[in-house]
DRENNUMI-405694 format. One line per 4 residues: for each residue x, y negated, z negated of C-alpha. Coordinates in pm, whole numbers, always signed. Layout:
BEGIN
X/Y/Z; ...
end
This chain:
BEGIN
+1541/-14960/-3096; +1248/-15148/-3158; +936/-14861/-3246; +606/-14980/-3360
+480/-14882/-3698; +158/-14768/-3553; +159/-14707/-3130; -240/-14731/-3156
-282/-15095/-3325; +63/-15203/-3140; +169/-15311/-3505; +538/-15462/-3503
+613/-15305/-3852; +938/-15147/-3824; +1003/-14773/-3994; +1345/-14719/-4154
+1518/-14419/-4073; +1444/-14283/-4455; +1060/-14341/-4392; +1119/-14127/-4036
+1292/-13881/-4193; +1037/-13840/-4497; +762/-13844/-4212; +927/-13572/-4009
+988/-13333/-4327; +612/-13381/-4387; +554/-13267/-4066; +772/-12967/-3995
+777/-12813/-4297; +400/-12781/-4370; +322/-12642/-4020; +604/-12408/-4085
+477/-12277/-4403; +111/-12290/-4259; +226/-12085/-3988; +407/-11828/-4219
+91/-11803/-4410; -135/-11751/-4132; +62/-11473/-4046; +59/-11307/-4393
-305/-11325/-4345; -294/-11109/-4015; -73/-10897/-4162; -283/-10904/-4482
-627/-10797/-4276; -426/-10574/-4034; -308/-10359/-4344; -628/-10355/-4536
-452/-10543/-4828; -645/-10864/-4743; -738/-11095/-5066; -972/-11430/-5023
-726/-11600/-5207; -457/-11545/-4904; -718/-11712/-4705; -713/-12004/-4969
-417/-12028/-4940; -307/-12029/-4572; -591/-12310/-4541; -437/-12543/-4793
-140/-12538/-4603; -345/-12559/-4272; -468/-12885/-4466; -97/-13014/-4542
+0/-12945/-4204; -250/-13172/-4063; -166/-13398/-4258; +202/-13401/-4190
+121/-13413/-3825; -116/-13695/-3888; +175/-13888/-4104; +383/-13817/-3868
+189/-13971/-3608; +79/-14257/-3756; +443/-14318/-3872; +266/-14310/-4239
+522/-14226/-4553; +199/-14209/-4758; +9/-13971/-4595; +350/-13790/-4528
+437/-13744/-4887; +49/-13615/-4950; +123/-13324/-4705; +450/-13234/-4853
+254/-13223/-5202; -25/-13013/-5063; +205/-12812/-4949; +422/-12774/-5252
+108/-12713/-5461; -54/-12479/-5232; +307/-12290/-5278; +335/-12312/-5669
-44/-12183/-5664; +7/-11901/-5436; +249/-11729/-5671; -6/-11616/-5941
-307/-11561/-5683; -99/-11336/-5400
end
């Protein structure tokens, strides 16, 4: 099946099925996490245990989430791999803040 890299520019480039697979991991799992941490900041306010740093936090992954959407959009490994960084370092920095 013949999918352009890029649907805006009509590029021709052809993605691999690695690349789509690295581009829909940077998707799904930062939205996932984003939307896990958006709800730990409800919970968080709704319980009176609300830090800023939860709020940090759940806006870091808001960032890798956009990102993955936007890789994933774009068909872009690159920006694909960012997000799932973002993501992982917005996780390994949450453990000693929350």
């Amino acid at each position: 099946m013949n999918i352009p890299d890029n649907r805006d520019t009509g590029s021709s480039i052809q993605v691999s099925d690695r690349d789509r697979l690295t581009c829909l991991a940077g998707m799904l799992c930062p939205v996932m996490f984003a939307l896990g941490y958006w709800a730990m900041v409800i919970a968080a306010a709704l319980t009176d245990e609300f830090k800023p740093a939860t709020l940090i936090i759940a806006g870091l992954e808001t960032v890798a989430a956009w990102l993955g959407v936007h890789g994933w959009r774009k068909r872009t490994v690159m920006v694909s791999y960012v997000a799932l960084a973002v993501m992982i370092g917005a996780f390994m920095l949450s453990k000693p803040l929350i």
